[in-house]
N, C-alpha and C positions, 0 to 999 in steps of 0.2 A: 447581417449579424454573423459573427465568426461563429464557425462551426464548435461547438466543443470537444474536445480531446478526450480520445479513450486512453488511457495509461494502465500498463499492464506491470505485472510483475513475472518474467521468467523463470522454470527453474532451471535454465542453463542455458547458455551457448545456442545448442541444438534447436532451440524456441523461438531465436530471433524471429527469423523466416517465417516459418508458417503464422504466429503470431502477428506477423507485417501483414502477411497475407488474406487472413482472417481479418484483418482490418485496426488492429493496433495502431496508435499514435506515437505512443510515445513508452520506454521503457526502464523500468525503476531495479536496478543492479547496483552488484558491491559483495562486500566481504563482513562476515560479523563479526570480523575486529575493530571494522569503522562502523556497522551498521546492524539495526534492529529488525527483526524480525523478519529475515530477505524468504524469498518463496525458494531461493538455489544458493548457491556459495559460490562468488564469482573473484577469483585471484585476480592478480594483475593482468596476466594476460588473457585472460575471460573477458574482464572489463574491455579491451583493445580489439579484440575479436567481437566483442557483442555492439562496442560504438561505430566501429568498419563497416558490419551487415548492416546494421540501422541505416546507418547513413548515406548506404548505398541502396537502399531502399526509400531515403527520403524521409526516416523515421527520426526518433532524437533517444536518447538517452541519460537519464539521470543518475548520478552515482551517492546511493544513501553512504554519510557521514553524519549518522541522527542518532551514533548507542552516545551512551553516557560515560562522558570522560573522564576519571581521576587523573591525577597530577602526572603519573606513569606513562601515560598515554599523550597525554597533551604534545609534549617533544618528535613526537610521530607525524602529528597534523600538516605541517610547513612539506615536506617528503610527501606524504601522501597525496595531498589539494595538489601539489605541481604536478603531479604523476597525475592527476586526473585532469589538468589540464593539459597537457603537454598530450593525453590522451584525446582531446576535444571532447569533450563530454560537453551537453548543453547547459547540465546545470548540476549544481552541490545541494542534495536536499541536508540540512542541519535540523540540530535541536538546540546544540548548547554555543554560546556564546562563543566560546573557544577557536571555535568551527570559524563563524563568522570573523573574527578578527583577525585569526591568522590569515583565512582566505583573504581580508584586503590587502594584505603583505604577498602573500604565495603566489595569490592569482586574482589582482582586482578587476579583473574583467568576467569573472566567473558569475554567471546567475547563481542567485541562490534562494532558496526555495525551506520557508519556512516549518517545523512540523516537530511539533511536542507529542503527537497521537492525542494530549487530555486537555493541552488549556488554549487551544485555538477555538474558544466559546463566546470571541466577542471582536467586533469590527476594532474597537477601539485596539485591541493584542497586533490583529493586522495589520494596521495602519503604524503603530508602534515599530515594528518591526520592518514594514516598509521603509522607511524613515531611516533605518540604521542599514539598509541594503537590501533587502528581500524584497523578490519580483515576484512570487507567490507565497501564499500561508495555505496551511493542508488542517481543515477542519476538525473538529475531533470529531467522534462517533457516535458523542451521547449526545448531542441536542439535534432540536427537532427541526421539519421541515423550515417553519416560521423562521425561527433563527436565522436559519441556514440562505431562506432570500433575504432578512434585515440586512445580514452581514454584507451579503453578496450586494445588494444595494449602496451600500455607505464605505465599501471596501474599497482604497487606491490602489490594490493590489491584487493579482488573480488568484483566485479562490480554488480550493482542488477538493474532491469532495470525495470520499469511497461509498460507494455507490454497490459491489459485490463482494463477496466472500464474510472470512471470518475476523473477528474482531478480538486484540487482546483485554482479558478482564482483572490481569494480575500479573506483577514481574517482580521478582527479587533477583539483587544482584550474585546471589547466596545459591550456590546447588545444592538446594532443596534435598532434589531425589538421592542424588548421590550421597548426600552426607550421611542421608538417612537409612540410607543400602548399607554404607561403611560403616558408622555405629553400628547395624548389626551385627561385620563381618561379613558383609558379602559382600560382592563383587558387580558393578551393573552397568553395562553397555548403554551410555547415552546415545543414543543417534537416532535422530528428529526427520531423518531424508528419506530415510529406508520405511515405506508405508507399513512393510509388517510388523512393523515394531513400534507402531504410534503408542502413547499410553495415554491413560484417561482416567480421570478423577471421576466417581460415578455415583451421582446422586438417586438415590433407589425413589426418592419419594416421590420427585418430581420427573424423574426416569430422563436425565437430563447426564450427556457424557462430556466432561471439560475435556478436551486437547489438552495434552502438556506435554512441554519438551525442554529439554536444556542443551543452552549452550555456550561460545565463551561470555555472553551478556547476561547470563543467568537463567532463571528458572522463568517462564512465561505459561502461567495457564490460558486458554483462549475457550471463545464464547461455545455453544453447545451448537449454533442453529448457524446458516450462513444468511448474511442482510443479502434483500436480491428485492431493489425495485426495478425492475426493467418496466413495470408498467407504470408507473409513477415518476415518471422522468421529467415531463413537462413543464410543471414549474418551473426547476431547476432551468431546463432549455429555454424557458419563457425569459427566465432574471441574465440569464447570457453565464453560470457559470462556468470557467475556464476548464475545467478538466474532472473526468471521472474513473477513479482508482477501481480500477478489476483487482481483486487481492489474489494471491496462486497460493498463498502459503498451505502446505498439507492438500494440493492439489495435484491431479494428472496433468501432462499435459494435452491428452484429449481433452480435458475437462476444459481447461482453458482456453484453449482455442475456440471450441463448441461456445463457451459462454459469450468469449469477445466476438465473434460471429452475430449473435443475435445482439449485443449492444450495439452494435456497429449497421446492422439493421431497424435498431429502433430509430438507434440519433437520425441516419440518413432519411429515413420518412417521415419525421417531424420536421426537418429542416426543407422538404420537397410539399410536404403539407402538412401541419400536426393533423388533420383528419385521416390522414395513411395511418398515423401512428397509431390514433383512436383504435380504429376497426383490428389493430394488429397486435395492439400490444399483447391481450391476453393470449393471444394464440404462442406469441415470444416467450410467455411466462410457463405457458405449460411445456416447452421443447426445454427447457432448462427443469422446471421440475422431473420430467424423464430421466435425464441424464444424473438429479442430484443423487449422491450417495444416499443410503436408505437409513443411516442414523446421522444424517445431518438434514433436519428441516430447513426450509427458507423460512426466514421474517421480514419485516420492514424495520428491524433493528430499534433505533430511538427517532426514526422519523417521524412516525404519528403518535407515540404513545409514549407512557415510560415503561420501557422492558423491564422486567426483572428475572436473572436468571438466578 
């Protein structure tokens, strides 16, 4: 049975490495003028620096072209997809259409790697997609385990599933906050990188803090708690899913590291005996609780239940 892939998101350059190190597979980079919700902001030459170390490590790299394109932007794609091949990059993660049909002009040798974040909710979308080129499709968030092996069972195409961090629950293409500063007359520093300056939408009833940040894709609120099955992984290991998304977004990178550390400990002891994994898991989940921030809970997201935040 092939091993399953940890996939990480960096927030820079700086990451590669010790995230190789810590046990990373594979890594999901880019710019958010081609792409959604990156954990860093990586220019062209980032991109070439960050596929060099990977791959000098043995590692791969993916480059998100997954935001949502208007007509303005489309003329960009053809320039871009070459530069990311000409870059070697392992594979084009898309969302819109666009993506995919220039890249069989640009670069039809590119993988490419399906991912809507919401309506990857059925083998049949998979398989669809498969069909018109995609070597993988990236699950959404909100369905449950069950789903999640149906799919993985009846899928022609490798499944990528996120497995930790935070989850988007809201996006408008519209700066929200900004607009809403300016109609006052104020004045108000968007920037989403810088931790002291995070903002949060704050539900007093339910004592529940949204993430929110803007940037050139819009306004994105994100979930209050972070998904963390480290010890519930088996199934998934059992059906042979293809890969599991560590998310970085609005993380350190201690934090990251730390977390891919202990997945990268789980997968290895399941795949040497799931009964290693049994005996370990919980002790995995409480090294990650330690280190979680103290207003971000962990959950199991939409895997066993329906969440409602």
């Amino acid at each position: 049975m092939k091993k399953t892939e940890i996939l990480v998101t960096p927030l820079s350059v700086d990451d590669i490495l010790p995230l190789a190190e810590a046990g990373a597979d594979a890594f999901v980079v880019g710019e958010q003028r081609y792409g959604l919700r990156l954990a860093g902001e990586f220019n062209r030459e980032h991109v070439k620096q960050a596929i060099d170390l990977a791959h000098g490590q043995g590692k791969k790299v993916y480059v998100a072209v997954n935001a949502i394109f208007h007509n303005e932007k489309v003329a960009e794609l053809d320039d871009y997809i070459k530069f990311v091949a000409e870059a070697n990059a392992d594979a084009i993660i898309f969302g819109d259409p666009a993506v995919l049909m220039t890249a069989r002009e640009a670069a039809p040798n590119m993988k490419l790697h399906w991912s809507t974040e919401t309506l990857g909710t059925n083998w049949f979308s998979c398989n669809y997609w498969g069909k018109k080129g995609a070597k993988r499709a990236v699950l959404a968030r909100e369905i449950n385990m069950d789903a999640i092996i149906e799919i993985k069972e009846n899928a022609e195409v490798e499944i990528e599933v996120q497995v930790h961090g935070m989850s988007c629950m809201f996006q408008s293409k519209r700066s929200l906050l900004g607009n809403y500063y300016e109609y006052q007359g104020k004045v108000m520093e968007i920037e989403n990188r810088k931790m002291e300056k995070n903002m949060f939408l704050h539900d007093k009833e339910r004592e529940n803090k949204y993430p929110i940040f803007e940037d050139e894709n819009g306004t994105h609120i994100m979930s209050p708690n972070d998904i963390c099955i480290i010890d519930e992984l088996q199934e998934m290991l059992e059906a042979g899913v293809d890969s599991f998304k560590i998310d970085g977004i609005l993380k350190s990178s201690e934090y990251l590291i730390a977390v891919t550390k202990a997945y990268r400990e789980a997968i290895d002891l399941f795949f040497e005996d799931p009964e290693l994994y049994e005996d370990k898991k919980d002790e995995l989940l409480e090294a990650i609780e330690e280190i979680q921030p103290a207003n971000r809970k962990l959950d199991t997201g939409f895997f066993f239940k329906e969440t409602v935040y």
